[in-house]
C-alpha positions as CSV (number, residue, x, y, z in Angstrom):
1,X,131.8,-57.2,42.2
2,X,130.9,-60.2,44.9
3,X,127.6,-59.5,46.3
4,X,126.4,-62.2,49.4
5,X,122.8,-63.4,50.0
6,X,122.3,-60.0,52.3
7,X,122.6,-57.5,50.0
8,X,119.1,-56.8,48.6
9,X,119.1,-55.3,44.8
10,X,116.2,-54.0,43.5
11,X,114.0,-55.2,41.1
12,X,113.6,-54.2,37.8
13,X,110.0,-53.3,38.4
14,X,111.2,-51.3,41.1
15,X,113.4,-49.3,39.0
16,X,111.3,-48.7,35.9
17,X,109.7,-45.4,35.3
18,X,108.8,-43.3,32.4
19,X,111.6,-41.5,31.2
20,X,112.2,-37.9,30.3
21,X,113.4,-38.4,27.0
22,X,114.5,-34.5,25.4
23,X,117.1,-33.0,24.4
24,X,119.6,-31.4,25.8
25,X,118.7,-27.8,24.6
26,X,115.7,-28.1,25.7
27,X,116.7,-29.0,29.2
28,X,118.9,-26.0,29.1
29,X,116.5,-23.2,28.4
30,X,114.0,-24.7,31.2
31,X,116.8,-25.6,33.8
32,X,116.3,-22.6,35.7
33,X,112.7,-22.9,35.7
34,X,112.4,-26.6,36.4
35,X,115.0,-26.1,39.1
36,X,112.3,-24.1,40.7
37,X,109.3,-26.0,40.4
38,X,111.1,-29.0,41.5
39,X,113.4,-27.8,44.0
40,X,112.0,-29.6,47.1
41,X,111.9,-33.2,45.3
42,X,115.7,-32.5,44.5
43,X,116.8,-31.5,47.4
44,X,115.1,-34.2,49.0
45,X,116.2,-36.7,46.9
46,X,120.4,-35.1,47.5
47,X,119.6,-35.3,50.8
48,X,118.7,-38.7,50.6
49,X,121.9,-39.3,48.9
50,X,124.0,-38.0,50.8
51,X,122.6,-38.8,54.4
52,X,121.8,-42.7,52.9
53,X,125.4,-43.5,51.2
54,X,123.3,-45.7,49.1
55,X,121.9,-45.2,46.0
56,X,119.3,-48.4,46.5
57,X,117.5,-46.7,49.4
58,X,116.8,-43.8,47.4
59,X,114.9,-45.1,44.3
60,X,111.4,-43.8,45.5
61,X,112.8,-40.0,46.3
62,X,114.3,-40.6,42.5
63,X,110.8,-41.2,41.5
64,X,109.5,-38.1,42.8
65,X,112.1,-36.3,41.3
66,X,111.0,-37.7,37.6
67,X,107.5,-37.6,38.2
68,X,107.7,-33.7,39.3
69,X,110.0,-32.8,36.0
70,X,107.4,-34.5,33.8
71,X,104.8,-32.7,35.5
72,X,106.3,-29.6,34.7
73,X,107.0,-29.9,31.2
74,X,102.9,-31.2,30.8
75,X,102.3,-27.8,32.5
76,X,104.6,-25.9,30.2
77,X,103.2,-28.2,26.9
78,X,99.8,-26.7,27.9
79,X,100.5,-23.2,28.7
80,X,103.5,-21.9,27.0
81,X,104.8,-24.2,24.4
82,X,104.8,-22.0,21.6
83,X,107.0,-19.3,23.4
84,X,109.2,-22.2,24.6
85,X,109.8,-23.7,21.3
86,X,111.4,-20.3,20.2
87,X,113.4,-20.3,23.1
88,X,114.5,-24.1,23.2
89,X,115.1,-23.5,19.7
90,X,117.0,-20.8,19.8
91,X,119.1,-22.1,22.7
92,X,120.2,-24.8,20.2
93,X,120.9,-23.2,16.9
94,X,122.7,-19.8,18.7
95,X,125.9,-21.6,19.8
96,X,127.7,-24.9,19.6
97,X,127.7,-25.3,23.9
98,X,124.1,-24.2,24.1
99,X,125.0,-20.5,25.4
100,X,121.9,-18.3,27.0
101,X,123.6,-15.3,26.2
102,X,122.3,-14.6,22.7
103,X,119.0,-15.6,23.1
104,X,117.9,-13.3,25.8
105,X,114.8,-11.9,23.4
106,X,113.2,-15.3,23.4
107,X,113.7,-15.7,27.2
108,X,112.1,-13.2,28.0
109,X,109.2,-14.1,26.3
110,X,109.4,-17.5,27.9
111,X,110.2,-15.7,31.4
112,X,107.1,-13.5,31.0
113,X,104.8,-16.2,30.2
114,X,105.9,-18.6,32.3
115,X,105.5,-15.8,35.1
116,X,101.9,-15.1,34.0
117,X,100.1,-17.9,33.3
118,X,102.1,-20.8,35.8
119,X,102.7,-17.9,38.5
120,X,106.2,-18.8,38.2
121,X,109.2,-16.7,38.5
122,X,112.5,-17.0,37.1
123,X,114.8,-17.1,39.8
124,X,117.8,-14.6,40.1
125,X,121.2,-15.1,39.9
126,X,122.9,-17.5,42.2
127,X,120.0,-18.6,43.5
128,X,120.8,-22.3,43.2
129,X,124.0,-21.2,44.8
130,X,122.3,-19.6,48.3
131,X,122.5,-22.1,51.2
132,X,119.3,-23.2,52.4
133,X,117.9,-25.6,55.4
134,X,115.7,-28.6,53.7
135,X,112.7,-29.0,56.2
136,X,112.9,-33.2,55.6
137,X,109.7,-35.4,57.0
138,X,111.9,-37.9,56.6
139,X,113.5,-40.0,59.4
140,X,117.5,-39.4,60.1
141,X,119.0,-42.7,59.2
142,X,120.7,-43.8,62.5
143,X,124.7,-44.8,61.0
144,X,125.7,-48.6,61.2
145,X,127.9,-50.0,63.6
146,X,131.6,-50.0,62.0
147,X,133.1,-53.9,62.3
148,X,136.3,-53.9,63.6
149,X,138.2,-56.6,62.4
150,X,141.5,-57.8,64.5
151,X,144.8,-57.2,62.7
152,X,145.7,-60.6,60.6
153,X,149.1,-59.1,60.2
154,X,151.2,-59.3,63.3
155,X,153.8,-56.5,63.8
156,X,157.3,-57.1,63.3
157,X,159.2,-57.6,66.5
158,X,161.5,-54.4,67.3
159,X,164.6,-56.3,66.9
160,X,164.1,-56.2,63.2
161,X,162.6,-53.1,63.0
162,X,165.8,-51.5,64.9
163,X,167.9,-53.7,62.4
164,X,166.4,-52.2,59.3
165,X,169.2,-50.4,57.9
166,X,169.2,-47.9,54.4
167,X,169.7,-50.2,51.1
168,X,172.7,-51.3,50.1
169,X,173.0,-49.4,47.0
170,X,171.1,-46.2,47.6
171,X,167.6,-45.2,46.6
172,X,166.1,-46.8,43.3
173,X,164.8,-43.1,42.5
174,X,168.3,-42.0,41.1
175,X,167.1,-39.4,39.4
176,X,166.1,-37.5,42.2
177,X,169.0,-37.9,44.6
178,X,170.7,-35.9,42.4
């Protein structure tokens, strides 16, 4: 990829931040929760991403996404981490693509504390799915002038285009002709 001396890149200072390093199970049985914790830094940060066209001007929304999931899993270390590890657990033993269905038992225990002590609710079904407006404090980015670049390639004059006959021996796609 050429890059010119306008083109800022980030530096790696910029980009570092403490990473959520778990598994994937584990993300599973608290995606539906952390989805709701987090859901206005997300959909700030989509926003962002799909209103920007630029992943480089959205490295600080990025940051508030991470530093609201690691938040969240502090919050559910210090509340319900016991009733988590069963779930979590179970998540990854029950099945080989980390089905919910069998572990509903556990959930629910997860569900209920997570619902009493963090005064957070589990949300329905299809709730991710709902369309929703994003209130967004953030300024609209205003979209750059498009260069328009004058046509190297000349047209052909309409003498040859008028001339341009079939080829001589047919189509090379033979096998369809037929």
């Amino acid at each position: 990829m050429v890059l010119t001396n306008d083109v800022h890149l980030p530096e790696e200072s910029e980009l570092t931040v403490p990473e959520v390093n778990l598994s994937a199970a584990t993300l599973m049985a608290s995606s539906f929760h952390l989805g709701k914790y987090c859901e206005h830094a997300n959909n700030e940060f989509m926003l962002c991403r799909i209103e920007e066209n630029d992943p480089r001007k959205c490295i600080n929304e990025g940051k508030v996404v991470t530093a609201c999931t690691m938040e969240f899993f502090r919050k559910v270390k210090q509340t319900c981490l016991s009733e988590f590890d069963q779930y979590a657990n179970c998540v990854d033993k029950s099945s080989g693509d980390f089905s919910l269905s069998s572990c509903r038992k556990t959930q629910g225990v997860f569900d209920k504390c997570m619902l009493d002590k963090l005064q957070l609710e589990r949300p329905g079904f299809g709730y991710f799915t709902e369309a929703r407006v994003h209130d967004t404090k953030r300024p609209k980015p205003q979209p750059e002038p498009k260069t328009i670049y004058t046509d190297p390639t000349p047209a052909l004059p309409d003498a040859e285009r008028d001339a341009a006959r079939p080829a001589r021996h047919g189509s090379r796609f033979y096998w369809m002709t037929e």
